[in-house]
C-alpha positions in Angstrom: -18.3 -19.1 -17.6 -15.7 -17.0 -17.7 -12.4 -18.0 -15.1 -12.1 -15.7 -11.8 -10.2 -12.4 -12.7 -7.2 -12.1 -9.8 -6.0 -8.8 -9.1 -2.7 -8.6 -6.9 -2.0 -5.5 -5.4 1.5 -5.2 -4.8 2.4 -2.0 -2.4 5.3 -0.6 -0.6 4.8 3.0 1.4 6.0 5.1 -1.9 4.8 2.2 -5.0 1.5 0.5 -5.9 1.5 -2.3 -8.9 -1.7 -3.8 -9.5 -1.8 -7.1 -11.4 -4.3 -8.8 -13.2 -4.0 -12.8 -13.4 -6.6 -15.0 -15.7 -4.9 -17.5 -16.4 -2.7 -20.2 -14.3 -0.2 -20.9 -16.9 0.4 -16.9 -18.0 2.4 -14.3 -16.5 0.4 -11.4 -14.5 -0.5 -8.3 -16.3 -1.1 -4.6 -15.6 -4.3 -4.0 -14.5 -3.7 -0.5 -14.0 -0.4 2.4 -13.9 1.4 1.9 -11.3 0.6 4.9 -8.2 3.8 6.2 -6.6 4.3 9.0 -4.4 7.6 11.1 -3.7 8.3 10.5 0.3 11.4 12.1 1.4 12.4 11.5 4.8 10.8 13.6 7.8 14.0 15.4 8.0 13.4 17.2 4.6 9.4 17.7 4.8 8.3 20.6 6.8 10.2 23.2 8.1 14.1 23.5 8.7 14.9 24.1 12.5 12.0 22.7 14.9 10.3 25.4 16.9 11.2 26.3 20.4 8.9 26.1 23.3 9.5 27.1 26.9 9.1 24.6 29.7 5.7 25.1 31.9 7.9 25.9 34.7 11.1 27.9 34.9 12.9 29.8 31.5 14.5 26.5 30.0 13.9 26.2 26.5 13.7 23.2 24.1 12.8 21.9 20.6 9.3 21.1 19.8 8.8 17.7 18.4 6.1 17.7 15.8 2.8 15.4 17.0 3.2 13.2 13.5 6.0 12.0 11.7 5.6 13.3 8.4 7.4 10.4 6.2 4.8 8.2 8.2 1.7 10.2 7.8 2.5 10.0 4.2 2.6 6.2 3.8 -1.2 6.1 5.7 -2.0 8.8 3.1 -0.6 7.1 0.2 -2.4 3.4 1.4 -5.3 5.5 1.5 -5.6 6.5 -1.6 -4.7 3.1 -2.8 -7.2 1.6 -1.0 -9.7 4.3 -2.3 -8.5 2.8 -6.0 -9.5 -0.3 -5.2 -12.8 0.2 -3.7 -13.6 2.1 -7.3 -12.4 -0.6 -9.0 -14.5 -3.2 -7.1 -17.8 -1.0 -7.4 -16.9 -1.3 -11.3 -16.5 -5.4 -11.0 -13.1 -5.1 -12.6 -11.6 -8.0 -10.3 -13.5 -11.1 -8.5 -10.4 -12.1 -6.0 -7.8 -9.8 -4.5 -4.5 -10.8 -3.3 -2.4 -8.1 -1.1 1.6 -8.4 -0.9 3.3 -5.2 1.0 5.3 -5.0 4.2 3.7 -5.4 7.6 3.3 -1.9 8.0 1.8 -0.9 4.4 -0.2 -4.3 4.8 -1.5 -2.4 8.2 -2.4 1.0 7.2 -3.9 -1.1 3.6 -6.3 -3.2 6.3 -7.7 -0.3 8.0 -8.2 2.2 5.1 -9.8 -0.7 3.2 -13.7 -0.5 2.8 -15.5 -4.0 3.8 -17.0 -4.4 0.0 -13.1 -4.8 -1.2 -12.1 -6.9 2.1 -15.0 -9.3 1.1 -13.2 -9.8 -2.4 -9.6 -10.2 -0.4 -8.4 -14.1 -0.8 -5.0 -14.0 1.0 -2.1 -11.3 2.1 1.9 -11.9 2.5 3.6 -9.5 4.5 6.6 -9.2 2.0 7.8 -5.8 -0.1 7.7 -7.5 -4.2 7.8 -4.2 -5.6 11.1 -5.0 -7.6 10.1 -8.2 -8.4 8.7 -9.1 -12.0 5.4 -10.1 -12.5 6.3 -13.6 -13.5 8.7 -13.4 -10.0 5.4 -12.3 -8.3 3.3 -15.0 -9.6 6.0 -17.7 -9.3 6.1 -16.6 -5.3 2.5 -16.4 -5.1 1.6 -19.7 -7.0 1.9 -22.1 -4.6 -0.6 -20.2 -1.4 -3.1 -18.9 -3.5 -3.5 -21.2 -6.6 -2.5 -18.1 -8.8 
């Protein structure tokens, strides 16, 4: 019998690494390439000037604000599509446990865009952004809470 395959996602609102782990004593590897996205600020997505709109009563004008923050719609789209990555991976059986690191807000919008057949696989979270970290930095930080 074949030891437990761990995959550790490691995400950020622009970067996903996914890590495979087999073995206790060897570094992580690459399970897959790692997904980023360009997300440039709100301020330089969409158009230059907000629009004008006129109050409901009397002729003062003012600046409409936008209903989404576009820097912020991105990250839920970009955790989307990771999360859409994973639940094809776990249809394939390419991982038995999953262990998510990513900030508290990535590790939100990762929760809710997550289908139930890749939450059932999910052993533990950190809310921590390991993106620049190393995979042996990775494991060394994830050894001791998950028996990585």
């Amino acid at each position: 019998m074949r030891p437990a395959l761990i995959w550790i996602l490691v995400a950020d609102g622009q970067k996903a690494r996914f890590l495979a782990s087999e073995k206790r004593n060897e570094d992580p590897v690459a399970a897959l390439p790692d997904m980023t996205v360009l997300n440039p600020p709100t301020r330089e997505q969409g158009t230059e000037r907000p629009g004008r709109v006129f109050e409901s009563t009397g002729a003062r004008r003012s600046a409409y604000e936008p209903p989404t923050d576009l820097h912020r719609q991105a990250k839920r789209d970009f955790a989307r599509a990771v999360a859409e990555t994973l639940l094809e991976k776990t249809r394939e059986g390419a991982f038995d446990k999953l262990i998510i690191v990513a900030p508290p807000e990535m590790l939100g919008d990762l929760r809710a865009a997550m289908a139930p057949e890749t939450k059932a696989l999910l052993i533990g979270e950190r809310a921590k952004d390991y993106t620049q970290l190393t995979p042996r930095e990775i494991k060394e930080q994830l050894s001791n809470d998950f028996n990585v």
